[in-house]
RODO-2510 file (C-alpha; in nm, 4 decimals, decimal comma):
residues 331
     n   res          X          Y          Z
     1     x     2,6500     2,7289    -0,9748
     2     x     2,4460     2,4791    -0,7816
     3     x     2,3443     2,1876    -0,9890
     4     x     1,9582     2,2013    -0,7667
     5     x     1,8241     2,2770    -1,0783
     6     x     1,9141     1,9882    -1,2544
     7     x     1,7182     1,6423    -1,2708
     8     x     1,8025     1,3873    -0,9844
     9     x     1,7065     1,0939    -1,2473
    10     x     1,9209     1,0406    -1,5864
    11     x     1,7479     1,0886    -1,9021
    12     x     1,6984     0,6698    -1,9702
    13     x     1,5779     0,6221    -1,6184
    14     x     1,3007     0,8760    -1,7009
    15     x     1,2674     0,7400    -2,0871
    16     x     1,2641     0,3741    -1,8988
    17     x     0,9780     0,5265    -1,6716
    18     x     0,7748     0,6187    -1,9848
    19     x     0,8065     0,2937    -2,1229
    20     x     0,6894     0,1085    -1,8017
    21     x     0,3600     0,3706    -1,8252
    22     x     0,3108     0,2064    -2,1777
    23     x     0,3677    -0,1270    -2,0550
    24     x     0,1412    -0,1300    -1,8165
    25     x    -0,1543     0,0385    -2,0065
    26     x    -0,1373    -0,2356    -2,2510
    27     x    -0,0909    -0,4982    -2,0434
    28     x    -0,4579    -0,3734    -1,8626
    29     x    -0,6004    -0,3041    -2,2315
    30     x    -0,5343    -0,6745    -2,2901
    31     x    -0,6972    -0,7831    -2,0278
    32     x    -1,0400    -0,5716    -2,0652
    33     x    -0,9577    -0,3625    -1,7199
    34     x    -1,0324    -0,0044    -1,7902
    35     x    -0,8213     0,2884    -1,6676
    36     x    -1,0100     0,5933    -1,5085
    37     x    -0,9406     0,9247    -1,3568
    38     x    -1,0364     0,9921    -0,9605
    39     x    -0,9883     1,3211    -0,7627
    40     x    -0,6757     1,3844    -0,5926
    41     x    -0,8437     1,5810    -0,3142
    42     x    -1,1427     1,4832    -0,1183
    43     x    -1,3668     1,6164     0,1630
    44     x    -1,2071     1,2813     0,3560
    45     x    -0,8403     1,1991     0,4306
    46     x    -0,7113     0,8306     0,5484
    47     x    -0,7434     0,7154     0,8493
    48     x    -0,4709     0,4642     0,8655
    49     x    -0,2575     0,5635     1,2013
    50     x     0,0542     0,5328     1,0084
    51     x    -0,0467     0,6982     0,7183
    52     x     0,0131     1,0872     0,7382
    53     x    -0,2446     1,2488     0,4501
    54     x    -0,2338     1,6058     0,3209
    55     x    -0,4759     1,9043     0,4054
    56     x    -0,5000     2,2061     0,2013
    57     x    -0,8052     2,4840     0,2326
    58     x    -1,0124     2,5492    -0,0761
    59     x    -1,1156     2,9216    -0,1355
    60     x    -1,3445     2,9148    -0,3577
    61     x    -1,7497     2,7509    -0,3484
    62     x    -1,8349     2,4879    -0,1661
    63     x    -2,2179     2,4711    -0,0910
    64     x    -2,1756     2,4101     0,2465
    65     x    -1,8918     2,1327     0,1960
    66     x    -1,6065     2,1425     0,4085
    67     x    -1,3209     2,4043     0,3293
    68     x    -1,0626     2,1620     0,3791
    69     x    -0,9591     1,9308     0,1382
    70     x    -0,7322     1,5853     0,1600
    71     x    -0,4830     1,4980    -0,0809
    72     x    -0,5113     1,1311    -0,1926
    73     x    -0,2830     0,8819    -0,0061
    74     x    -0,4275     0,6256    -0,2960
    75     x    -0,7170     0,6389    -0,5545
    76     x    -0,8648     0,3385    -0,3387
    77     x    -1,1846     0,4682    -0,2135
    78     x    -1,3157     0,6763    -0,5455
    79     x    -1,2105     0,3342    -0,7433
    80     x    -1,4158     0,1235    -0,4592
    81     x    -1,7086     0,3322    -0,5828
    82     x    -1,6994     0,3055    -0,8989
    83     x    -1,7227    -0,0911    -0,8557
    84     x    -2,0489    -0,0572    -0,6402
    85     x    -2,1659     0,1592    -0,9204
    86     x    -2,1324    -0,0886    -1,1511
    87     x    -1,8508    -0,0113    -1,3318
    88     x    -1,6541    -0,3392    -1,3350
    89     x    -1,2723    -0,3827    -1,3536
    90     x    -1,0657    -0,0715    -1,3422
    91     x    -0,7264     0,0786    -1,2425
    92     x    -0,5721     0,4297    -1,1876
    93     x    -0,1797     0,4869    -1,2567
    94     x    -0,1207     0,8679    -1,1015
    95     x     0,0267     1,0563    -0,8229
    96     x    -0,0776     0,9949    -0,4265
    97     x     0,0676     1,1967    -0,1504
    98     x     0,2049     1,0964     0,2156
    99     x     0,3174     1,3655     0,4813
   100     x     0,6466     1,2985     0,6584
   101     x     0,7566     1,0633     0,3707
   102     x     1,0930     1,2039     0,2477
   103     x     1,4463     1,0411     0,2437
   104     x     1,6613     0,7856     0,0264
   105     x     1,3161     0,5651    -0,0800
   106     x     1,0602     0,7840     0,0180
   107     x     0,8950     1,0820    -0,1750
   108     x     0,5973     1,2935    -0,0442
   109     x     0,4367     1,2273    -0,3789
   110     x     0,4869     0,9897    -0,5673
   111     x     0,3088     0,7352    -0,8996
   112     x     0,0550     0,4564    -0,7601
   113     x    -0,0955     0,2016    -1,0092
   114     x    -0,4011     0,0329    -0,8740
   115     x    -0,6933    -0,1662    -0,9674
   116     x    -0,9469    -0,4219    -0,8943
   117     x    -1,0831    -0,7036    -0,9943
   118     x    -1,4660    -0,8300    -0,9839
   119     x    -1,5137    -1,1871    -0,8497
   120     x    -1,1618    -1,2546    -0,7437
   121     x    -1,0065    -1,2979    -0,4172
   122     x    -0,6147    -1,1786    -0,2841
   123     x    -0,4568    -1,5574    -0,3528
   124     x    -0,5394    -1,5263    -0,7656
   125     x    -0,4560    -1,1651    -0,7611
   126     x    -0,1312    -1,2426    -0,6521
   127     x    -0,0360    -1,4311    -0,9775
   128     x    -0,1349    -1,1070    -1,1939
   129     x     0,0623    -0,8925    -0,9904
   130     x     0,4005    -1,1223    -1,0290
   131     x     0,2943    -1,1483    -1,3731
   132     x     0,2904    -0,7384    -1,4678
   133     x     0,6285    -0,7374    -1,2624
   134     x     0,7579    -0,9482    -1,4790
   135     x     0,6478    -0,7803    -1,7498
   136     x     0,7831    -0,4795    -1,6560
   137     x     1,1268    -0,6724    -1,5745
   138     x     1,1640    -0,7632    -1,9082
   139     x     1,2645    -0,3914    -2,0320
   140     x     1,5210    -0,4508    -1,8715
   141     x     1,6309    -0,8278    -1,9512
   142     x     1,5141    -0,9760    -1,6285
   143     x     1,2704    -1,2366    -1,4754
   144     x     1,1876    -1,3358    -1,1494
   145     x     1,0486    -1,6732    -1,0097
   146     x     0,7428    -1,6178    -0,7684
   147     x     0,7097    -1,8169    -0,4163
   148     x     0,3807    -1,7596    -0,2364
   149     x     0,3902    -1,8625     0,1753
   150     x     0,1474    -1,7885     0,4512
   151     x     0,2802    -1,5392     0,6799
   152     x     0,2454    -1,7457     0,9611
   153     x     0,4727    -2,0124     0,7359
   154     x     0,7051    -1,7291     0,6768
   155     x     0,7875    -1,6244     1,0968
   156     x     0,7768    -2,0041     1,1754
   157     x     0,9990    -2,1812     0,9063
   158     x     1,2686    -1,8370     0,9074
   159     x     1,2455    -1,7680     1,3072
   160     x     1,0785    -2,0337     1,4789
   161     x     0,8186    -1,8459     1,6308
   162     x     0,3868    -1,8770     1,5259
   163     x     0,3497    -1,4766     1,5221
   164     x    -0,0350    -1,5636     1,5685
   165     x     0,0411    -1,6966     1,9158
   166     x     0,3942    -1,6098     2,0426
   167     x     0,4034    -1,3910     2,3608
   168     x     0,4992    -1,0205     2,3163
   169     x     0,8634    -1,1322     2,5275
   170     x     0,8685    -1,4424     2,2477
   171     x     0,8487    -1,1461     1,9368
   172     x     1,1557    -0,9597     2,1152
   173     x     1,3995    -1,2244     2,1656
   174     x     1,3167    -1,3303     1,8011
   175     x     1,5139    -0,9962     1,6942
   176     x     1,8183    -1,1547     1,8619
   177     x     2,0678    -0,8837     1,9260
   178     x     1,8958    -0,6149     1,7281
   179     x     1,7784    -0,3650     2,0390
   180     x     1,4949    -0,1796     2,0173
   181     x     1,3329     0,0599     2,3014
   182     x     1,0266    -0,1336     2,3534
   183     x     0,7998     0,1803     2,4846
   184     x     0,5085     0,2613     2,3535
   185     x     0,5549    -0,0527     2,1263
   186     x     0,2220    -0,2760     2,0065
   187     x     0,2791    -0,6176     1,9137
   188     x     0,1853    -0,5387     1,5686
   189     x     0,5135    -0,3207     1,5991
   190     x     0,7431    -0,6473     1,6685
   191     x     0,6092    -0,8024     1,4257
   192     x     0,6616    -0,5481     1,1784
   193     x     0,9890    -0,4721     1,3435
   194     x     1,1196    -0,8537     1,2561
   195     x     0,9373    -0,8104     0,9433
   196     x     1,1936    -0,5482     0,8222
   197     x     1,5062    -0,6533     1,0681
   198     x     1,5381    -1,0070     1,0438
   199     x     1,3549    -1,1108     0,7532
   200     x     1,3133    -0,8526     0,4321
   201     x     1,7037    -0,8444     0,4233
   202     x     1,7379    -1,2182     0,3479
   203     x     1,4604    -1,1852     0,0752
   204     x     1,6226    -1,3844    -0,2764
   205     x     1,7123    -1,0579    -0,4877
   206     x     1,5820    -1,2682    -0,8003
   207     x     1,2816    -1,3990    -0,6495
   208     x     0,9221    -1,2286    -0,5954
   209     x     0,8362    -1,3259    -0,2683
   210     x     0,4374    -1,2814    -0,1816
   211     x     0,3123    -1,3329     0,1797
   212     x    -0,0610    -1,4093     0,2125
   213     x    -0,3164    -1,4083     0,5369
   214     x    -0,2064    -1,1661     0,7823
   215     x    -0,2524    -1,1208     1,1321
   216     x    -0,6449    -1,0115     1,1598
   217     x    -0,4887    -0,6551     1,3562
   218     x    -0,3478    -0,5726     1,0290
   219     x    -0,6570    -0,6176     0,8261
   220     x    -0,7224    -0,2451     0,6823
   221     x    -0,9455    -0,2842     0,4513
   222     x    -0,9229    -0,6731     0,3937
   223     x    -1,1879    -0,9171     0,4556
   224     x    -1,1451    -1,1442     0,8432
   225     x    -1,1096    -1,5656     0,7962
   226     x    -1,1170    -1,8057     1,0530
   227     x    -0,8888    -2,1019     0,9664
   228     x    -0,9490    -2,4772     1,0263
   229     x    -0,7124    -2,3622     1,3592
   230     x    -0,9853    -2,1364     1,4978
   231     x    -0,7441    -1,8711     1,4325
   232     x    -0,8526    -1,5581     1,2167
   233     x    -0,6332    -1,4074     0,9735
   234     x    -0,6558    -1,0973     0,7077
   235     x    -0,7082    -1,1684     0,3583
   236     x    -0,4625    -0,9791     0,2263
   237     x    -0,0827    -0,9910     0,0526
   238     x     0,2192    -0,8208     0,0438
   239     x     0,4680    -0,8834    -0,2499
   240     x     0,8641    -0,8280    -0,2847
   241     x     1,0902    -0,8210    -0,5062
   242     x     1,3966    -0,9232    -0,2902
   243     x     1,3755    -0,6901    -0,0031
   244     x     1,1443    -0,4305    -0,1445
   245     x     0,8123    -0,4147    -0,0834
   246     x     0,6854    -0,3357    -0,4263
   247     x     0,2358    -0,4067    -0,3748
   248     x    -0,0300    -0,4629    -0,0945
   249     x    -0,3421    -0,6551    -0,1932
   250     x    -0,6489    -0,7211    -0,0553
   251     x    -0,9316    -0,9566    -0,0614
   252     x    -1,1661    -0,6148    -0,0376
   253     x    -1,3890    -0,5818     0,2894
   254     x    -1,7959    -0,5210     0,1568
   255     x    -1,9038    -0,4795     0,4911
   256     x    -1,9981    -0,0617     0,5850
   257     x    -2,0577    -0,1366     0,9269
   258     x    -1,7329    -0,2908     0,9711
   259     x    -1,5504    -0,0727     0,7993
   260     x    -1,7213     0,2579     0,9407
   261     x    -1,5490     0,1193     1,3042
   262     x    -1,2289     0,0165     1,1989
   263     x    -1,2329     0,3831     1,0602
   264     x    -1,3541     0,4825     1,4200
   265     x    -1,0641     0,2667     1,5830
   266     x    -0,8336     0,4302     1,3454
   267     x    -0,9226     0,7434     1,4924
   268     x    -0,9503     0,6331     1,8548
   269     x    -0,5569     0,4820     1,7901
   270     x    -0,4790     0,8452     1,6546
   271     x    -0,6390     1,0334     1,9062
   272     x    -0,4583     0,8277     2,1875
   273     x    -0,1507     0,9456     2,0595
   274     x    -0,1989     1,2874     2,0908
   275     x    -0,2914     1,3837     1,7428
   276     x    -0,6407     1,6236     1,6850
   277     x    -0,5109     1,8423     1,9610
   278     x    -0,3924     2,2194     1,9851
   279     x    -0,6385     2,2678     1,6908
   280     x    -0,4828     2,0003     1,4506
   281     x    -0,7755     1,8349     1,2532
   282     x    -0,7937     1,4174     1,2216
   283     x    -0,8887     1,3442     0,8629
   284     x    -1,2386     1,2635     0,8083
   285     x    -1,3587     0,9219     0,7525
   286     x    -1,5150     0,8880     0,3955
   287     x    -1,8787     0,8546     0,4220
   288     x    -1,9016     0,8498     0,0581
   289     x    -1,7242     0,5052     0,0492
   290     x    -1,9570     0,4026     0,3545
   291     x    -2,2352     0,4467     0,1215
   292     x    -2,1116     0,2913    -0,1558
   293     x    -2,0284    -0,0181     0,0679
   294     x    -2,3968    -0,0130     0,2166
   295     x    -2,4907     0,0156    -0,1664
   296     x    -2,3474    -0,3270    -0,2288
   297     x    -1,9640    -0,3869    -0,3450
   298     x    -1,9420    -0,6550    -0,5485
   299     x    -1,7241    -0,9396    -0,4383
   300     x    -1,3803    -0,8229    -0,5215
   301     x    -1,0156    -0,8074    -0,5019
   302     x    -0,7478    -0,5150    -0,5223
   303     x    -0,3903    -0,4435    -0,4985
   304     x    -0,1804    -0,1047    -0,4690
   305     x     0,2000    -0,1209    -0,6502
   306     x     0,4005     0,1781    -0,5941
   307     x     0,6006     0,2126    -0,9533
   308     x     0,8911     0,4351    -0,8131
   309     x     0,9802     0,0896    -0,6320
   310     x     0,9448    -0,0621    -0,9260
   311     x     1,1171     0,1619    -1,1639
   312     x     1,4005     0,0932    -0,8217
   313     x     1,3947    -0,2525    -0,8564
   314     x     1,4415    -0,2690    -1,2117
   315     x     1,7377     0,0213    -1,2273
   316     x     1,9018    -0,1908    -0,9145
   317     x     1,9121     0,1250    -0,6964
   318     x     1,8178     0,1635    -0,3360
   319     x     1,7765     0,5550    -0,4235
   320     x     1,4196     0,6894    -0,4735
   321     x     1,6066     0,9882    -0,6356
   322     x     1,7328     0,8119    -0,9323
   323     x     1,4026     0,7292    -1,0896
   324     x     1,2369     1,0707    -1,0770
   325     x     1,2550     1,3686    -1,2565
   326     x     1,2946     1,6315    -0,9548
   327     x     1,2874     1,4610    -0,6375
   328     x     1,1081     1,6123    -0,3215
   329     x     1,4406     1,8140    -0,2532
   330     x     1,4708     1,9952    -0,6043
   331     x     1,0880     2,0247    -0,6379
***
């Protein structure tokens, strides 16, 4: 009899998985943030190019609302609301959903924990994130040190190259003799390409490694700063735990205007590429969270952690499989 039925995780990875869920509530609890409940489908999708979202069509009534709905990619834009409500710090631990995601550490849906705090930016957000790592290390008998470094540190002191400034021929030869087909390739692709390739591998596996102020093209949703340099760079972090990328915070752009066009060059990008053709929709940009930006966010900071990379890290297991219950190939 095929064993398809069976779980892909063991029975203390999934009892570990329950106690991480209890962790992390009361670590938040402590610390006055408040967990809440968004929707997991929306009249909008994500833009993000290399994000693939979701669409599903509702039968039932909409007043005049679109048919098609979005599955969540993360709960950021609903919990971005509720801050220029009013509502203060908050975080959401549930599922999220990615097309085109499936393989040895990727799941189509999988757990996000993310929240946000008022009055902070990314650089003191870092040290709470390291800090509920930890935390969640410590069911299973481990710590890890935390280095921060700049990202333009990072590419200079590991590969000799200012990624701000280096020439598109510069970021190629930096892979050495890793070859890559170079068409259709942006230079935010070599960089990301000797992101992965040359550095991630040589992260420490007992270290927490968090990277801070990006190159301004890979802003998202972060805020833009011009250093003393005249160069501008994204407020926003990454954070490993050797070579996985367990979060991705961000010193949270206010601005609706700006944020309604990098949701139109989002598109644009997509569009370029071929995609909203032969009847295929783009996903919708989110006017709601336009609104709620023009409505005032408060100064604020967030960060996204993906716990099935965590629940990885802390079983020591490159295998998405082994920390859930039914993976996407015995759902």
């Amino acid at each position: 009899m095929s064993p398809c039925w069976r779980p892909t995780a063991s029975f203390d990875a999934l009892r570990l998985r329950a106690a991480l869920n209890t962790r992390i509530r009361s670590f938040f609890a402590g610390r006055a943030v408040t967990e809440v409940e968004t929707p997991v489908m929306s009249v909008a999708g994500n833009t993000e190019p290399n994000i693939a979202s979701f669409s599903l069509e509702f039968s039932g009534r909409t007043d005049g609302a679109p048919r098609t709905r979005w599955l969540r990619t993360s709960p950021e834009y609903p919990l971005k609301r509720l801050l220029a409500a009013g509502f203060g710090d908050c975080y959401e631990l549930g599922r999220v959903f990615r097309d085109g995601e499936a393989g040895g550490r990727h799941n189509p849906e999988f757990t996000m924990l993310e929240w946000y705090r008022v009055g902070w930016d990314h650089r003191r957000l870092v040290g709470e994130t390291a800090t509920l790592v930890n935390a969640a290390l410590a069911l299973v008998g481990r710590e890890a040190s935390l280095v921060e470094i700049a990202y333009r540190d990072l590419y200079h002191e590991q590969l000799g190259i200012d990624p701000m400034t280096a020439s598109d021929e510069q970021l190629r030869n930096a892979l050495g003799d890793i070859i890559i087909d170079p068409a259709g390739l942006t230079r935010d692709d070599w960089l990301d390409l000797l992101m992965t390739h040359r550095l991630q591998p040589e992260f420490a596996d007992d270290r927490m490694l968090a990277i801070h102020d990006w190159p301004a093209t890979q802003a998202a949703l972060a805020r833009l700063r011009t250093d003393t340099d005249g160069v501008q760079v994204a407020e926003r972090f990454e954070l490993y735990l050797g070579p996985l990328e367990l979060a991705n915070g961000y010193h949270e752009l206010a601005d609706a205007v700006e944020q309604g066009a990098r949701f139109d060059r989002d598109l644009q990008r997509r569009e370029q590429r071929g995609e909203g053709a032969g009847g295929d929709m783009l996903p919708p940009r989110d006017e709601h969270l336009l609104a709620g930006l023009q409505a005032g966010l408060p100064d604020c900071a967030g960060v996204a952690l993906g716990v099935d990379r965590l629940m990885m890290a802390m079983l020591g297991t490159d295998r998405i499989a082994d920390v859930l219950a039914f993976d996407f190939f015995r759902a």
